[in-house]
C-alpha positions as CSV (number, residue, x, y, z in Angstrom):
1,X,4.8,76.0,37.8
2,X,7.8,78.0,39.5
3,X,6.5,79.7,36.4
4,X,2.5,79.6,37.5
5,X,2.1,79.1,40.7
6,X,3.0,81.9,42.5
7,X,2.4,84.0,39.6
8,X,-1.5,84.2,40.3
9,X,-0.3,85.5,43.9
10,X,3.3,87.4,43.6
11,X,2.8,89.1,40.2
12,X,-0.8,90.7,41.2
13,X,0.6,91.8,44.4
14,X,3.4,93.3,41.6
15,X,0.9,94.9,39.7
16,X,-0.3,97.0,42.5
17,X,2.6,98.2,43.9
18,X,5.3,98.5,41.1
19,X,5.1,101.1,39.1
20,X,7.7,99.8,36.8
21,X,7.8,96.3,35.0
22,X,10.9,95.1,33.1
23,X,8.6,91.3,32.6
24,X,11.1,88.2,32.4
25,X,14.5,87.9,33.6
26,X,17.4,89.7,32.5
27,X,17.8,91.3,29.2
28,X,14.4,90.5,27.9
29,X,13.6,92.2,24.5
30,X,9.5,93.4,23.5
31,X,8.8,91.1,20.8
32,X,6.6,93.1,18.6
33,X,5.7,90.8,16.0
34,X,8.7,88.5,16.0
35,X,6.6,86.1,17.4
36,X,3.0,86.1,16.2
37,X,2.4,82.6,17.0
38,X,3.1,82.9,20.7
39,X,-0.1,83.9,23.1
40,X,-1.0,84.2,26.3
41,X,-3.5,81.1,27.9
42,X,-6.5,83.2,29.6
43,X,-9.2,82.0,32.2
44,X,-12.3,83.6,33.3
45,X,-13.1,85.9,36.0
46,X,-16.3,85.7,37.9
47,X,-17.1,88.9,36.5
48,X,-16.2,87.9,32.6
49,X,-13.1,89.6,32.1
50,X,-9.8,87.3,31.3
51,X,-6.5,87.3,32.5
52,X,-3.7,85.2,32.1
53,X,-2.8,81.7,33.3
54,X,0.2,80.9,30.8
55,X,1.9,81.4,28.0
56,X,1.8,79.0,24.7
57,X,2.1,78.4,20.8
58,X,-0.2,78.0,17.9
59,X,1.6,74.6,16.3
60,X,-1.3,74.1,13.9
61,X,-4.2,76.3,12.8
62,X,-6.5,74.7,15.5
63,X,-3.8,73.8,18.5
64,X,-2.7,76.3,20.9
65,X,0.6,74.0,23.0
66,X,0.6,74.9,26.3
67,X,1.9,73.3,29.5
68,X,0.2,70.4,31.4
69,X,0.1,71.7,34.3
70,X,-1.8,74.7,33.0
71,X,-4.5,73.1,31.9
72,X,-4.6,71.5,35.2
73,X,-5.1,74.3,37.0
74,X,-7.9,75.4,35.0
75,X,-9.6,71.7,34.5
76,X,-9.5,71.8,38.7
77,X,-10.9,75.2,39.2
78,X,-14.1,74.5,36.8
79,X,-12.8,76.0,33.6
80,X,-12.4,72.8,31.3
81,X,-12.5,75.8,27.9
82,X,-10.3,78.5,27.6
83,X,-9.4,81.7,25.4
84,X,-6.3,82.8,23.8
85,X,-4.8,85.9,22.6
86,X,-1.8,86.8,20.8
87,X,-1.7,90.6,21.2
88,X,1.8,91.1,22.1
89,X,0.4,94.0,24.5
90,X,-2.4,92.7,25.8
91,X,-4.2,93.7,28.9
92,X,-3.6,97.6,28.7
93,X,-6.2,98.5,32.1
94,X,-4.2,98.5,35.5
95,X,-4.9,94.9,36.4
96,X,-4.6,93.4,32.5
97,X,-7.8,92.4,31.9
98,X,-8.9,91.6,28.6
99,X,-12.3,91.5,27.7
100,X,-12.9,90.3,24.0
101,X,-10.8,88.0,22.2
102,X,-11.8,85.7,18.9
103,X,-10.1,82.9,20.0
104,X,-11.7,80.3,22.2
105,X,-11.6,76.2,22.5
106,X,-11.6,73.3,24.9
107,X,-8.7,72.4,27.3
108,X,-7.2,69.1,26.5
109,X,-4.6,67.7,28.7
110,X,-2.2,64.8,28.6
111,X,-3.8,61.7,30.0
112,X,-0.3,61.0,31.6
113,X,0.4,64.6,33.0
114,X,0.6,63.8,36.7
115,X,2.6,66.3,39.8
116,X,4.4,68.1,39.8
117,X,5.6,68.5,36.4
118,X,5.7,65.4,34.3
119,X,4.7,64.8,30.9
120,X,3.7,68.5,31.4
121,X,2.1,69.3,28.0
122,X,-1.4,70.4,27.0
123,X,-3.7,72.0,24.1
124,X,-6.2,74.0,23.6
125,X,-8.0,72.5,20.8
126,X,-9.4,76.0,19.2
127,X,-13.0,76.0,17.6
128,X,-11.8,77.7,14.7
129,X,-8.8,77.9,12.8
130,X,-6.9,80.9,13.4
131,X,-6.0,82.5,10.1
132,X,-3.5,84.8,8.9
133,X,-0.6,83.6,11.1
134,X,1.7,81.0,10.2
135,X,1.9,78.2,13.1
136,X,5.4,77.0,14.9
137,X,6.8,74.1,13.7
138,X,7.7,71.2,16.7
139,X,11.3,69.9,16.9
140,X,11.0,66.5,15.9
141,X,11.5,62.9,17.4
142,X,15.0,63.2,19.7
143,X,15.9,66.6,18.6
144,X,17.9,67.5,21.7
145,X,19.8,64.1,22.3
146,X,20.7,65.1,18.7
147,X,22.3,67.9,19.2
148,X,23.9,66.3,22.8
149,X,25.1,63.6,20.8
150,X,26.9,65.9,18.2
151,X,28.5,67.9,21.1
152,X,26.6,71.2,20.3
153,X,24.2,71.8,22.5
154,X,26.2,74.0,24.4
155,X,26.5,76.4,21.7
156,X,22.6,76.8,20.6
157,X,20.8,79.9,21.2
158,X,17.3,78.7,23.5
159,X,14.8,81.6,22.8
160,X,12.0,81.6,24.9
161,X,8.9,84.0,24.2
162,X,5.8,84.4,26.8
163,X,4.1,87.0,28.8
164,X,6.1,86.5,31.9
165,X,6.7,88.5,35.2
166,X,10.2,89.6,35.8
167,X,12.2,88.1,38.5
168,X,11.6,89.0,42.0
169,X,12.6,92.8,42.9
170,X,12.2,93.7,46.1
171,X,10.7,96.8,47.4
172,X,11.1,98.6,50.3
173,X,8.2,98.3,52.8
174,X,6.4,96.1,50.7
175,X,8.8,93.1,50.1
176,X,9.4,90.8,47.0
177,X,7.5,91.2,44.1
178,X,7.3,89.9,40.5
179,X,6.7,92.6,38.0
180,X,4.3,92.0,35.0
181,X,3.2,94.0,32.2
182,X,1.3,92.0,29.5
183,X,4.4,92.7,27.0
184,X,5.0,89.7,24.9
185,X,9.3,89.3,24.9
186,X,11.7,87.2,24.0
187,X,15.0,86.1,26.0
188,X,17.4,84.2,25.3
189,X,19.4,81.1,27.6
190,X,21.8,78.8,28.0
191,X,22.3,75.4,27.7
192,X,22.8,73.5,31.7
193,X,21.7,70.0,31.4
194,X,19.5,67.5,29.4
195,X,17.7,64.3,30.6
196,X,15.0,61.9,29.2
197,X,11.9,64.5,29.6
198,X,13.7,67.9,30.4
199,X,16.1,70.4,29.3
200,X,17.5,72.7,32.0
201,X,18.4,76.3,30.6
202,X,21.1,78.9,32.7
203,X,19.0,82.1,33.1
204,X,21.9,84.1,35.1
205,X,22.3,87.6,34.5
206,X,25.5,86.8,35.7
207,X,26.5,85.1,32.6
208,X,24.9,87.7,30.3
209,X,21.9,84.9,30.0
210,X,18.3,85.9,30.4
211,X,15.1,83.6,30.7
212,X,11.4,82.9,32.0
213,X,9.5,84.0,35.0
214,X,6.1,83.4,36.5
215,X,3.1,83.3,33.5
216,X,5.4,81.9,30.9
217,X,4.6,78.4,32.1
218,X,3.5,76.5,29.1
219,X,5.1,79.3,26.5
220,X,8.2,78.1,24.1
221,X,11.8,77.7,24.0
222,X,13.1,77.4,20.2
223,X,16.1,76.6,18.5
224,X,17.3,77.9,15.2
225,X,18.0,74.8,12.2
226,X,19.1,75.3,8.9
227,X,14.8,75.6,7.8
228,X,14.0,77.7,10.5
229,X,13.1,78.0,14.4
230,X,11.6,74.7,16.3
231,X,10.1,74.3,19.5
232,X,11.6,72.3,21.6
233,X,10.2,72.7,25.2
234,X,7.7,74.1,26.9
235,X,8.5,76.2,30.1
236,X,7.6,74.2,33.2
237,X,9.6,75.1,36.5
238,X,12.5,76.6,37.9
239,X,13.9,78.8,40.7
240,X,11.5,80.6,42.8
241,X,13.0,83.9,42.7
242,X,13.4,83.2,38.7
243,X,17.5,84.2,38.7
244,X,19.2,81.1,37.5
245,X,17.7,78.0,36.1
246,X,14.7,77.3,33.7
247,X,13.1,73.3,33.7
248,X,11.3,72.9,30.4
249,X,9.4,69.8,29.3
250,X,10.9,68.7,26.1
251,X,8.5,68.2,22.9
252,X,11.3,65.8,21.1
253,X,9.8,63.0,23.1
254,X,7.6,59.8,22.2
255,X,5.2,61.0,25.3
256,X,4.9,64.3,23.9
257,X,4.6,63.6,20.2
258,X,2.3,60.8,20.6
259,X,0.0,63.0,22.6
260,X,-0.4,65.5,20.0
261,X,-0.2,63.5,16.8
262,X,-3.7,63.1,16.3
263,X,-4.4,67.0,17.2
264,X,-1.7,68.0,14.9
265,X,-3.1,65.5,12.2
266,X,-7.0,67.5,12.2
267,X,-7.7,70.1,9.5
């Protein structure tokens, strides 16, 4: 990801020398429980703790959306299940670990993800239904162009929530660094540019905009309609030192919503 990559290097580096950690970029807010349907992707550690690979969404009582290349990076390290949480504070140890979470299932990724980033969506088909929260709702079929084609998507509000580092802060003797807490948050961008499988969001501080850092790979940007929020990307790349731009793989598309159709469609 920008927003995975360097996150499993920069943000522990973070951990250990920050003492501080604003997480995300710009005026990023704690969510609480705005967002109970957002979680953080976890993988396992030799010695059976988890920690975070990504952020993602509960879009039906079994499927947990993430980002393709995600689950790639778990499928190619040996970890082809995975577990999710949706503590909005998880991980309260020094190095976030978690050690116990309910929710577990098996990594399926789209058959035409491919590098770096396309068709960059993935599940976590969970083994149980997860009860008691109510799941996201997925923008549907050409969404974006939609709104391109009525000449507002400049004026839409593009939420994103994850569990995301800050972006880079550099500190003295020690150099740059990506500062995480485990605090779920929300932030919110602006519209740049939109092509056939992406929407690119403004994330400069600059502009009073705000947006996604390293960890929220795979975690969702929603827009507001008249019958509530939609997804309608999933955080894929961006700048390296996470200050301006956010690339998210849009869910409005025939790849996309043929992939999870028959996921979607199981009780």
């Amino acid at each position: 990801m920008k927003r995975f990559t360097a996150f499993a290097v920069a943000a522990v580096v973070a951990l250990v020398v920050v003492a501080w950690a604003p997480a995300q970029t710009g005026d990023a807010t704690p969510d609480g429980n705005g967002h109970p349907n957002v979680g953080a992707l976890l993988r396992k550690r030799t010695d059976n703790s988890l920690t975070i690979v990504c952020s993602g969404t509960l879009v039906s009582p079994r499927v947990f959306l993430t980002a393709g290349h995600c689950s790639n990076y778990l499928l190619t390290h040996g970890q082809p299940d995975a577990y999710v949480t949706f503590d909005p504070n998880f991980g309260r140890d020094a190095d976030h670990s978690i050690f116990s979470t309910p929710y577990h299932g098996q990594v399926i990724e789209n058959p035409d993800w491919h590098v770096p980033y396309q068709n960059d969506t993935a599940i976590v088909l969970l083994d149980q239904p997860v009860a008691g929260t109510t799941p996201a709702k997925i923008a549907p079929l050409g969404f974006l162009d939609g709104l391109k084609a009525a000449h507002t998507i400049n004026d839409m509000d593009y939420v994103n929530v994850g569990y995301g580092t800050s972006e880079m802060v550099v500190v003295p003797t020690v150099g740059p660094t990506f500062p995480f807490d485990g605090i779920r948050k929300w932030t919110i961008s602006g519209y740049h540019a939109l092509d056939q499988e992406f929407i690119h969001l403004d994330q400069n501080i600059h502009r009073d905009l705000s947006g996604t850092g390293y960890g929220d790979s795979g975690g969702p940007t929603f827009v507001d309609t008249p019958s509530g929020p939609v997804i309608v990307s999933v955080v894929s790349t961006g700048d390296i030192p996470c200050y301006s731009t956010s690339v998210n793989e849009r869910v409005d598309t025939v790849n996309a919503q043929n992939f999870l159709a028959p996921y979607l469609a199981l009780s």
